[in-house]
N, C-alpha and C positions, 0 to 999 in steps of 0.2 A: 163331540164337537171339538173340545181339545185335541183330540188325533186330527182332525182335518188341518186347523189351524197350522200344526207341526209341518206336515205335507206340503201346505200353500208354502211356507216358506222353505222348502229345500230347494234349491236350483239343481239345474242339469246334473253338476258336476258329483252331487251328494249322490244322485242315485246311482253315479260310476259306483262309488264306494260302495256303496250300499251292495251291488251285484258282486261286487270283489267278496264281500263277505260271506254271502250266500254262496258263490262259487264254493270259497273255501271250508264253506259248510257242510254242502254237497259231496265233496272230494274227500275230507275223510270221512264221513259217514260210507261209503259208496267204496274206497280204496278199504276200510278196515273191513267190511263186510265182505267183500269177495274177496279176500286175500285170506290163506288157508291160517297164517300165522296169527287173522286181524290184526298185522303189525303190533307184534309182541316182542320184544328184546330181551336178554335174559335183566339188561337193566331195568327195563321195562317189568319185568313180571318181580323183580327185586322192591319195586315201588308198590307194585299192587297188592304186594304177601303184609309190606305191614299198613296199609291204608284198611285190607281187610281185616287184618287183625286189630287195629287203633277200634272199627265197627264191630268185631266178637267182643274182647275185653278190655281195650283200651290202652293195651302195652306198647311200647316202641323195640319192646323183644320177640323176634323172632327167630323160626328155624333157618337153618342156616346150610351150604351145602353138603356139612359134614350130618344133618337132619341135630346139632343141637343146636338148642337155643342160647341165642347171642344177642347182645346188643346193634341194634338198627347203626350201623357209625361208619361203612365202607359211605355209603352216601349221603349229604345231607337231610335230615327230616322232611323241608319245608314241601316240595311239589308231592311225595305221598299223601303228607296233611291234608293238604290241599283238595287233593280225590278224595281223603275219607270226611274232609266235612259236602263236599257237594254231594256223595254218595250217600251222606247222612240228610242233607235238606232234600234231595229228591227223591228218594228212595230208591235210585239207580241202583244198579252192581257197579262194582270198583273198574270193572273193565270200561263200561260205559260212560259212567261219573269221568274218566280220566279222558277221554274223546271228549266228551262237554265242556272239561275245563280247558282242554285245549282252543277249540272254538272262543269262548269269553274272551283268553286274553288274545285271539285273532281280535276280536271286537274291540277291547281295549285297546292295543296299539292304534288301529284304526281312529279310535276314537282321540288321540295323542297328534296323530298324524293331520286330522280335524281342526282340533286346536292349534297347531301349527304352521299349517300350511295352506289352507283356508281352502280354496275352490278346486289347488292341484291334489289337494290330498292324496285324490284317487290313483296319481302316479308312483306316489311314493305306496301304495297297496300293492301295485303290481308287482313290487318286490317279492310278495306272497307266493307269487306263481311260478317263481323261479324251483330247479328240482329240488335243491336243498332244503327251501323253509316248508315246498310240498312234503317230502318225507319227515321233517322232522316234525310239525304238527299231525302228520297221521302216525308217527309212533308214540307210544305215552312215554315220553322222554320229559325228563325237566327242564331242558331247553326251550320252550314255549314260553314257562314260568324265567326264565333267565332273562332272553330276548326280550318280554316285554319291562321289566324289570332294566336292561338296559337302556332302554327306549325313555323310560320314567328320570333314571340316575343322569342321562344325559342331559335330558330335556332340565332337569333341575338346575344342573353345572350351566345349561347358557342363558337361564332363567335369572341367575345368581350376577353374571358376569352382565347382563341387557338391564337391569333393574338396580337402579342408583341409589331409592331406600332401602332400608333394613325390611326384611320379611320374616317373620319369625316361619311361615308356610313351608316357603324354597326352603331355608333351614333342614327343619322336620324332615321334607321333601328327600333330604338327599340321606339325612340321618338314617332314613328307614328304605330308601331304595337301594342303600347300595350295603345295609345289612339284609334286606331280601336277596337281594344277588348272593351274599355269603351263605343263605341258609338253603337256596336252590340249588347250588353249585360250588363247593369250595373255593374255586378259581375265581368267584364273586367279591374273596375279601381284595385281589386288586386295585377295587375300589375305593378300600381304604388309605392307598398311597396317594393316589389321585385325590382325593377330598385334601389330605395333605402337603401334596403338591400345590394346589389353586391357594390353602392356608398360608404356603408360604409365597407364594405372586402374589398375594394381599399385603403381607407384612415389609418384602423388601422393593416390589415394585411400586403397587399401590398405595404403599404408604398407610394404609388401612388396617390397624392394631386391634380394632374391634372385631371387622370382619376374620383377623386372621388368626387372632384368639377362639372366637366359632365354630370354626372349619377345622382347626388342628383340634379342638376338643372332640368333634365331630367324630372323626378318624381315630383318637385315643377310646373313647367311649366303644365304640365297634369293635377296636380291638381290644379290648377289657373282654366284651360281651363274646368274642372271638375265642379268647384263649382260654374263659370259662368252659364255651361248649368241648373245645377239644382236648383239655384237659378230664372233663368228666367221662369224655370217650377212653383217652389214654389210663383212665383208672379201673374204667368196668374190660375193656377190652385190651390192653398193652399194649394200644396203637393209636396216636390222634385220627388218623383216620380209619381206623377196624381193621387193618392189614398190612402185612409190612411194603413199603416201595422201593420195588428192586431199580438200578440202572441199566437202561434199553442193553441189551445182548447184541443187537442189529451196530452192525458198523457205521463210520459216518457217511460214507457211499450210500449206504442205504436209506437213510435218514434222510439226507437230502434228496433222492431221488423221492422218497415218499411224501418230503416237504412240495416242492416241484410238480409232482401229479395233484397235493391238493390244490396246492394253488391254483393249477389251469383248470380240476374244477369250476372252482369258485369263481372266474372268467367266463368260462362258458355258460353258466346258466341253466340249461338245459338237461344235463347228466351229470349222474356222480358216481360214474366208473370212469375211469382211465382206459379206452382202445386205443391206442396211437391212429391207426389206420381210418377209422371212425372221425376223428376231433382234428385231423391233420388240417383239413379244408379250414373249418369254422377259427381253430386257434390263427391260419394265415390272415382270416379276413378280419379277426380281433387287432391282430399287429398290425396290417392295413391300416386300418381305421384308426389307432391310435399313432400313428408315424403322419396320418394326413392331416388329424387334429393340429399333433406340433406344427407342423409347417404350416397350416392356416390360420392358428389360433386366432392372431389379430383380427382378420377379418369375423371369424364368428364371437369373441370374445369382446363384448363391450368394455373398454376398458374404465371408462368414467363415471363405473356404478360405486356406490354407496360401499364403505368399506365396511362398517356396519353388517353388512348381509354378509362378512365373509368369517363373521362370530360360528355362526350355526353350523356351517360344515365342516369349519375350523376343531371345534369342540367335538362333534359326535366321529368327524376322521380319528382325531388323536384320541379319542376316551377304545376307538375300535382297533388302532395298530399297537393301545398300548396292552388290551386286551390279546390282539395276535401274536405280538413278540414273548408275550408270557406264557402260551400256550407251546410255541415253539421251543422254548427254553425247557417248559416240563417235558416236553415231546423227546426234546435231544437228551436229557439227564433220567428218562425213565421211565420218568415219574405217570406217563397215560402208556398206553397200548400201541395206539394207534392213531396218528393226526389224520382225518378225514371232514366228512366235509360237516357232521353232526358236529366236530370243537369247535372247527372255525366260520362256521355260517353265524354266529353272533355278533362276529365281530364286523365280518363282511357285511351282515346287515346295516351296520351304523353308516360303514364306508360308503354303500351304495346309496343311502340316504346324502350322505355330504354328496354326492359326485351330481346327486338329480337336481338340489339343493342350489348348487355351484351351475347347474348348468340353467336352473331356473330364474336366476338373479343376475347371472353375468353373461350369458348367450346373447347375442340377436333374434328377435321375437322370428324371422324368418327360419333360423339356425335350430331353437328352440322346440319350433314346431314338426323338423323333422327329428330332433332328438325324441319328441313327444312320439311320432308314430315306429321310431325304431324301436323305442322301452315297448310299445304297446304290442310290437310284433315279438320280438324275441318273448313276452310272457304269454304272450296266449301260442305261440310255438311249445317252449316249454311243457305247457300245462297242457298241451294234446297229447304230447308224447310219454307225460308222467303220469295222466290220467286215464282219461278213455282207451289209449293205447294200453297201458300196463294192464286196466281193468278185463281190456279186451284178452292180453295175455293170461291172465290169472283164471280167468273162468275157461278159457280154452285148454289151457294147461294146470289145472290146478293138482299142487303137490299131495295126491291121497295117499304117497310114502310117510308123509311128513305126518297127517292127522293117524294114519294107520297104526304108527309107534306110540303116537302122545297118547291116544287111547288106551293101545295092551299096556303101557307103560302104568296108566292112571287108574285102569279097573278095580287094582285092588284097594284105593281108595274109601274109605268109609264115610255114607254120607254124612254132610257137616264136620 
């Protein structure tokens, strides 16, 4: 009776969301299965070695490429955790468990994006369907675990800034969303300057000594709890983060040329390879369209909305470029591999939310509605081309070099 009850009250617009989520359900379930690797990364199987190992004997030591055992510390704990306890309540395999978790926190955001944005919710889903956050929820990456986790630390930051009493909640909120970001992803403790930053807009703008006493403890406490973990890393292992970080080898020509392809990535939507010959079309009619906007804006841009509305895209833009500029910075000094579209699709994510955000509170309902069926075409294009296409390639072509090695490789394996 109660399920019905639920049902009678969801209008149109929930069960958009509601298929967004099952899509994305569908998609890796369907993408890890017929893909020979089941979207496996060597990161990826780095996560699974100690989430299955946390399930044998409960260690955070594992073997390691040289086959000894070392302390877990090249990558944060938290998203392996995370697979070995859902792989412990449902008695999944670690491979599976980490698809599942991925899923929830599709569901969680969703659920965030509910609270937020009420009947468009479903708009701000279709960001799901772009290639980037396709691939990266069908790899067991801890970027899933980040993203929403972003989504969370944000949501708190304009929670904090719209709400005139004191909440001890938002607090909490941001305490622990933006030390989950550090334990998903080292590049999480970012979020401890930002908590710092907004401490100190309290104290000299706001005039606000209590609130900015809160937030700067906030940020010290994090980084207390910060410099513990990487300190007991840099004592079992000789490295705060289990390996040394060399400075990139690649010139600055190159660097930027690789800065520049991710970017027009993260523009396009739809692919994340760089063909020039391929993207040449799509990237002119991107710059089209953004050279038409400036020249029109007035007409599609209401300009006599509520300034208020311009908190929320304000806040999740800047919590995302200040995310981007720091990924960029490690990118140029070494410190990552490779900027592609796995670093910065987090970020892009927050920004694409302000842009839908900004275009749903200050467009022309006329304006608006075609903004609505262009988002709506570009992800279901997308999601043909990264799904049923790719699926269709993979089962056509599927790599029996690739399983033929990992096989003779593993045979001599003893079981358990």
């Amino acid at each position: 009776m109660k399920i019905n009850n639920i049902f009678k009250k969801l209008i149109k617009e929930d069960y958009y969301l509601i298929t967004i989520f099952f899509v994305m359900t569908i998609t890796i379930i369907l993408k890890s299965y017929f893909n020979s690797s089941g979207y496996l990364s060597p990161d990826s199987i780095y996560y699974l070695s100690l989430a299955q190992n946390l399930l044998d004997n409960y260690s955070f030591y594992i073997y390691g490429p040289n086959m000894k055992i070392e302390l877990f510390a090249v990558l944060p704990v938290g998203y392996p955790f995370l697979i070995f306890l859902t792989a412990k309540i449902t008695g999944l395999s670690v491979f599976l468990a980490s698809k599942l978790l991925n899923i929830f926190f599709i569901g969680f955001v969703l659920f965030f994006f509910k609270k937020l944005f009420n009947k468009n919710a479903y708009l701000y889903g279709l960001i799901f369907l772009f290639a980037s956050l396709i691939q990266i929820y069908t790899y067991s990456w801890s970027e899933s675990v980040f993203i929403f986790c972003l989504v969370w630390f944000s949501t708190s930051i304009y929670l904090l800034l719209t709400n005139t009493k004191k909440n001890t909640l938002i607090y909490l909120s941001i305490l622990f969303s933006s030390l989950f970001l550090f334990l998903s992803r080292y590049i999480g403790a970012f979020s401890f300057g930002v908590v710092g930053l907004v401490g100190l807009y309290y104290l000299f703008v706001k005039k606000d000594k209590a609130r900015s006493i809160i937030l700067i403890s906030i940020a010290l406490i994090n980084l207390t709890l910060m410099s513990i973990y990487l300190h007991h890393n840099f004592i079992i292992s000789g490295y705060i983060t289990g390996l040394p970080r060399y400075f990139a080898p690649e010139t600055n020509i190159h660097l930027l040329e690789m800065f520049i392809k991710s970017i027009i990535l993260e523009i396009l939507f739809y692919s994340n390879h760089v063909i020039w010959k391929d993207i040449a079309f799509p990237l002119f009619q991107f710059i089209l369209f953004i050279l038409l906007f400036l020249k029109y804006r007035k007409s599609i841009i209401d300009q006599s909305t509520n300034k208020q509305l311009m908190i929320l895209p304000t806040v999740f833009s800047s919590i995302g470029i200040v995310y981007l500029v720091f990924m960029v910075f490690l990118s140029w000094n070494g410190y990552i591999e490779e900027l592609n579209y796995r670093l910065l699709a987090p970020g892009s994510f927050l920004i694409f939310i302000a842009i839908i955000n900004y275009f749903e509170n200050h467009s022309r309902a006329k304006y608006f509605n075609l903004f609505k069926i262009l988002l709506l075409s570009i992800s279901i294009y997308s999601w043909a081309l990264n799904v049923p296409y790719q699926i269709f390639k993979d089962i056509k072509n599927p790599n029996y070099e690739k399983i033929n090695n990992f096989n003779s490789k593993y045979t001599y394996v003893k079981k358990e």
